[in-house]
Each structure stands twice: as structure tokens, then as C-alpha cells.
C-alpha positions in Angstrom: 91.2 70.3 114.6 88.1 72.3 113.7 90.9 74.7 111.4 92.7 71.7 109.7 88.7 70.1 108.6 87.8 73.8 107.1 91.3 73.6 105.5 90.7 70.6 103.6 87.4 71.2 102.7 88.5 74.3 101.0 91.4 72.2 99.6 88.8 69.4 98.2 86.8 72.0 96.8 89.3 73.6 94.5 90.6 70.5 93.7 86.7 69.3 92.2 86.9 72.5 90.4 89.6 72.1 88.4 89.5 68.2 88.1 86.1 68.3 86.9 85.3 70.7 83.6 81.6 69.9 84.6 81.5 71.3 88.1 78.3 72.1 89.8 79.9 75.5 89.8 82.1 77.9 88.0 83.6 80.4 90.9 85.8 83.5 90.3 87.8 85.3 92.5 87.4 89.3 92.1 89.6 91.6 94.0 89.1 95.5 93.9 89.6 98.8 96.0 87.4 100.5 97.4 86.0 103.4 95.3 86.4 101.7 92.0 84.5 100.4 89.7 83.9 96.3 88.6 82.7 93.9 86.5 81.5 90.7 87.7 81.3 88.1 84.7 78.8 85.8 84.0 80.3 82.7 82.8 77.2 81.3 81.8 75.0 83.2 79.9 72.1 82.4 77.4 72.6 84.5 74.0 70.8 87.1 75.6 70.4 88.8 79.1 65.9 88.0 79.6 66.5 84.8 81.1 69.7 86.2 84.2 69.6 86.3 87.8 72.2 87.7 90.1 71.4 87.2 93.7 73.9 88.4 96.1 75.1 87.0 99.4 77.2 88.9 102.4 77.9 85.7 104.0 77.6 81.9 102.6 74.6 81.4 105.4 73.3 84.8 104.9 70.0 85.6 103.1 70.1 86.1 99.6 69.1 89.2 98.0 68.3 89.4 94.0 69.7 92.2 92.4 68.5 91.4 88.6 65.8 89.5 87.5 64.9 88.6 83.9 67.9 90.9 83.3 65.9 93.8 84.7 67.5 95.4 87.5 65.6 95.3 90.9 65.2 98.7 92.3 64.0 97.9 95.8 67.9 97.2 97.0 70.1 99.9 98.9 72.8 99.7 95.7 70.5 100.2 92.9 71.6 103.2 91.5 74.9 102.1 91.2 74.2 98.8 89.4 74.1 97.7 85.9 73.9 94.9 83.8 76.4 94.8 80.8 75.5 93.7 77.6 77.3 90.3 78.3 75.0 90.0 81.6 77.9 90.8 83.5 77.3 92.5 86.6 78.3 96.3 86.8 78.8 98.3 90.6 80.3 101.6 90.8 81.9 103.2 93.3 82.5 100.0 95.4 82.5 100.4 99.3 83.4 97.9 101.8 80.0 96.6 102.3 79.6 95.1 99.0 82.1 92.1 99.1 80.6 88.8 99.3 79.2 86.3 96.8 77.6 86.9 93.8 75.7 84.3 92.1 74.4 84.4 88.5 71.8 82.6 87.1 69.9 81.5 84.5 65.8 80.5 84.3 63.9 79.7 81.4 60.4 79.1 82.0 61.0 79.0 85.5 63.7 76.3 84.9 66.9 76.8 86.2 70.0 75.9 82.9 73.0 75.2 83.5 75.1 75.2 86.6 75.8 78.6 88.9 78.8 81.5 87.9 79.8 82.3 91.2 82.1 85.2 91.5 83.4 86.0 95.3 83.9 89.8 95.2 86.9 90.5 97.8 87.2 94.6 98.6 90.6 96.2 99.6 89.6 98.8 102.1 92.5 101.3 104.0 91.5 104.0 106.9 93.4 105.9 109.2 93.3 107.5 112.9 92.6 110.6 110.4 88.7 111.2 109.4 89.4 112.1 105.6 91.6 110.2 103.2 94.4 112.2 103.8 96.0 112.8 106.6 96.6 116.3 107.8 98.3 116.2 110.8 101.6 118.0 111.4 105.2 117.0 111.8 105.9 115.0 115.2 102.4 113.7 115.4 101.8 109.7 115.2 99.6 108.4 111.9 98.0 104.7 111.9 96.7 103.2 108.6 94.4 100.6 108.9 94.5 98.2 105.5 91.5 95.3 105.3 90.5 92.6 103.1 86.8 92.2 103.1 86.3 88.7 102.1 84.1 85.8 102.6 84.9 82.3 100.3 83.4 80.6 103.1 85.7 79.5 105.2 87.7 81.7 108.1 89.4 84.5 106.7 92.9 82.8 107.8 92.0 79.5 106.5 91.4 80.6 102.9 94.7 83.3 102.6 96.5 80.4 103.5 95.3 77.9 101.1 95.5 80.4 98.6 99.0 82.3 99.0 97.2 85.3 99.7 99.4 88.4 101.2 98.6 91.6 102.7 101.7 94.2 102.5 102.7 97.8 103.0 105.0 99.4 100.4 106.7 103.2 100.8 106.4 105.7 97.6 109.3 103.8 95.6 107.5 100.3 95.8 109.7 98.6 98.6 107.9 96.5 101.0 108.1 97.7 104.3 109.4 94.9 107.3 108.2 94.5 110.5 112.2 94.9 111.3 112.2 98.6 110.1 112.3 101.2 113.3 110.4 103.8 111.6 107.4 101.8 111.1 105.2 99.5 113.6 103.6 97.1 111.5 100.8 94.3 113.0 97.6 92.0 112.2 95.3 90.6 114.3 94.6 88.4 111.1 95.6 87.1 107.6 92.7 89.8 106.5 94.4 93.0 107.9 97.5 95.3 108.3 98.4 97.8 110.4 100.9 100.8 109.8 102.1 103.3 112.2 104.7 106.0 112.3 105.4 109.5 113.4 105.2 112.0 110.7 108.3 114.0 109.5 108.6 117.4 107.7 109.9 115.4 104.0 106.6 113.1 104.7 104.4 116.5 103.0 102.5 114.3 100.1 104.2 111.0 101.0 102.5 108.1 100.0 102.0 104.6 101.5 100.5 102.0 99.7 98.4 99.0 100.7 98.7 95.8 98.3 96.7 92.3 98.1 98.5 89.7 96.5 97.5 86.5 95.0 100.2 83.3 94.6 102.6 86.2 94.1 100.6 88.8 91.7 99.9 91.8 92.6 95.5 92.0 92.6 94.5 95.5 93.9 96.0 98.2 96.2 95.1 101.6 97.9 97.7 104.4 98.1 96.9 106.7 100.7 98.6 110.4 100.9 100.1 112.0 103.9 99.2 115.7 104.1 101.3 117.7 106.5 99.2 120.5 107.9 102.4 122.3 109.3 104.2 122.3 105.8 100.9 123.0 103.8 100.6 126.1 105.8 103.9 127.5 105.4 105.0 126.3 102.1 103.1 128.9 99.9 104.3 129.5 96.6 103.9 132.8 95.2 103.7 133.9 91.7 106.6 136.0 90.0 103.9 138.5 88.7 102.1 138.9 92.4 105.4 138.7 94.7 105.5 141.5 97.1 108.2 144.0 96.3 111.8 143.8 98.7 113.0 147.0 100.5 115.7 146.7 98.6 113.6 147.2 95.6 111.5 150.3 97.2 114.7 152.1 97.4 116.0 151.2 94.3 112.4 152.4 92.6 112.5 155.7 94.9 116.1 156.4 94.3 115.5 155.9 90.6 112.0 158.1 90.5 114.0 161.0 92.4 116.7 161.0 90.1 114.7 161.1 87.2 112.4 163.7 88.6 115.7 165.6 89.0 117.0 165.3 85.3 113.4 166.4 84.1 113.6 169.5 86.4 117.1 170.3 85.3 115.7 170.0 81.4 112.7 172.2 82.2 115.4 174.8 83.7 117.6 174.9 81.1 114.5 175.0 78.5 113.1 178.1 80.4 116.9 179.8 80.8 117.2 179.0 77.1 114.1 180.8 76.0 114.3 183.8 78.1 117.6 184.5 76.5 116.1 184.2 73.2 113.2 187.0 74.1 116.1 189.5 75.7 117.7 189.5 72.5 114.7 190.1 70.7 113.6 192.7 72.7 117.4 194.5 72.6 117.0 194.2 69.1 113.9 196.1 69.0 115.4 198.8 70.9 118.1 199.3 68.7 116.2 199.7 65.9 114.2 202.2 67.3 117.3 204.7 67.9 118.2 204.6 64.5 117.4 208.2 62.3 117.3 207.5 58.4 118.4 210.0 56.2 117.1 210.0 52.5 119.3 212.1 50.2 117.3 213.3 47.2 119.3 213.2 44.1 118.7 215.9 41.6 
């Protein structure tokens, strides 16, 4: 009963906001991964950025905490250095983790005097993990892998409660896009709640660089996703490619290099041998000619 009263109280609330162009507030649904970065718009800005607050809210009971004031950014808050306000007094975070969904609330104050209505933006974080420590997997073939994909949220109502009114879905998909079924054998696929989704499966040797990716999806359209790569330790250490230029040499080719180095040395010696013979011959014949020379008697004949 308690379920069906949040239900309709979320129902009633949405159903103010868009009857009613002057609502108390003007809310915003943001959905991101973790590790990006966002923008968080305010809808109702003065022409310039002195007179915004953004205060910021884990829960909808939870204490507020003010991030900018008089568009100066607080520095006393654990996410100050990756904060920012935009020229539009939009709200900048970097490198968003799990711990910063929740509600956001701009604001603005002029002379202490609150103008216009609240821009509330509820910042919903895609988060995925595994049984792994890093963020990929390296675990051999044969070895089990569970992913662990989470919607941080808070609209404030139960997490099941507001996916439900909203046609909110949590899905896995394999490398080509397909959505994987609860029906396939390969995969084991649960959640405790609306907010979660669990993937298991046993690793094989064409999983190396596999990816699985986790998608949130609002009234049909696709809002953020995490794609998480499998690693194979098993293939990774074997599958080393070499360079043409550094391949080690065959026994084939030693043989082929030593045959080929012998033979040559062979021709080169043969050469040199025939060089030498040839140049011996040439100084015996010289020197028989000198010989020969030297037997010979001249006779001059004088004519008179």
C-alpha cells in the first residue's frame, strides 16, 4: 500500500510539472557514466552568474551542502577541484564518481531575496565493477567473471518506484549491440532491484578484448552506458607479436646463411688461386726470357 502512495505521488508530481508552466520547480533528469564529465543547467538564471547558488543534496532528507555562492565556488567541499561554474551558471563536475548523484539545486538571491522558483537537476550516475580490482579484467580462459552494473539515483522515491513510473531499463548488450536474455546459457543475468544488473560468465580464449556493455534507458532512448573490456591474461601472455625487422632467425635460415657464406668463401679462394697461378706464370716467363737473352753473343761486322 505504502508502494502504490509513493507511486502516485511521484505520478501527481510530474503531472503538476507539465500541467503547470509556473511550477514551484523546474526539475531535469541528468544521466552520466562514471568517469565523465557534465553539465548541470541552470534553467533560471539572472543575466549574470553574482546572484547563483547551487546547493547539493545526496538524499531528499539529507543535509544540503552549497557548492557556489554568489557564483563563487566554495572551496571547503571534498569536490572542489573538480567543479566549475560555466558562463551560463551551469554547473560543471569532472571526472564524475558514484558518490556524486543526487540533487542539485540552483538558485538565485538578490539582496538576500530568493527570485524566481528552484532548477532542480537530479544527477543519476551509471556505475559498472567487477569480481576484478581494475577495469579490466585479466583473468584467464576457464575462470568465471561477474560485472556488477548500478544506477545511482535518488528522485525521491524508492529506486523501483521511480524506474517504473518512468520506463526506466537497465540492460547488458555483447560487442555487436544485441541485448543479452536472461534465456541465454552462456550468461547468468540477475537484480536484486530496478537500479542494478548483474552479468556472469566463464571466460573463453576468443573473449581476449571482448567487450560487454552496460546501458540505462529512458521511455526507450538510450541515456548513458559503460563498456567494460575483458583482458585474458592467458592470451595476453602468449600472443606476442613480433616485428619483421626483430624476428629471430629459423634454423632453416642459419643453414641457408652458412651454406651460402661457405660457398662464397670458396669461390673467393678459388679466385685468389687462380690470381696467384696466373701471376707466377707471368714471372717464369719473364725470368726465362731474361735467360735467354743473356746466352746470346753479338757479332758486329765492320764494313770497310
Amino acid at each position: 500500500m505504502a508502494d502504490e502512495c509513493d507511486l502516485c505521488l511521484l505520478g501527481l508530481i510530474f503531472l503538476s510539472s507539465l500541467l503547470s508552466g509556473s511550477s514551484e520547480v523546474d526539475v531535469t533528469h541528468v544521466f552520466i557514466s562514471s568517469g565523465q564529465n557534465v553539465r548541470l543547467s541552470c534553467n533560471n538564471a539572472l543575466h549574470d552568474c553574482k546572484s547563483t547558488y547551487w546547493i547539493y543534496n545526496r538524499f531528499s532528507h539529507s543535509a544540503a551542502v552549497e557548492l557556489i555562492n554568489s557564483g563563487i565556488k566554495k572551496k571547503d567541499t571534498e569536490r572542489h577541484e573538480r567543479l566549475s561554474l560555466g558562463s551560463d551558471c551551469s554547473l560543471n563536475i569532472n571526472n564524475i564518481t558514484e558518490e556524486d548523484y543526487g540533487l542539485y539545486t540552483c538558485r538565485q538571491y538578490v539582496n538576500k531575496q530568493q527570485q524566481g522558483t528552484d532548477a532542480r537537476v537530479f544527477l543519476h550516475v551509471l556505475h559498472v565493477s567487477s569480481s576484478s580490482s581494475s577495469s579490466q579484467t585479466e583473468i584467464s580462459a576457464g575462470r568465471s567473471v561477474t560485472l556488477f552494473c548500478q544506477l545511482y539515483s535518488d528522485a525521491g522515491v524508492s529506486c523501483d518506484d521511480w524506474i517504473r513510473s518512468e520506463g526506466i531499463e537497465l540492460f547488458w548488450v555483447n560487442q555487436a549491440g544485441v541485448k543479452l536474455k536472461i534465456s541465454d546459457s552462456r550468461y547468468q543475468i540477475s537484480a536484486s532491484d530496478h537500479c542494478n544488473i548483474t552479468l556472469t560468465t566463464t571466460l573463453l580464449n576468443e573473449d581476449h578484448n571482448r567487450e560487454w556493455r552496460c546501458s540505462v534507458t529512458h521511455r526507450d532512448r538510450v541515456q548513458s552506458s559503460v563498456t567494460y573490456t575483458v583482458k585474458s591474461s592467458v592470451t595476453s601472455a602468449t600472443a606476442t607479436t613480433l616485428n619483421p625487422d626483430t624476428a629471430p632467425i629459423s634454423l632453416k635460415e642459419v643453414i641457408v646463411i652458412v651454406v651460402g657464406a661457405s660457398f662464397a668463401l670458396l669461390i673467393l679462394a678459388l679466385i685468389i688461386w687462380l690470381i696467384h697461378k696466373k701471376r707466377a706464370g707471368v714471372r717464369r716467363a719473364t725470368h726465362d726470357s731474361v735467360e735467354q737473352t743473356d746466352d746470346l753473343t753479338y757479332i758486329v761486322y765492320c764494313v770497310q
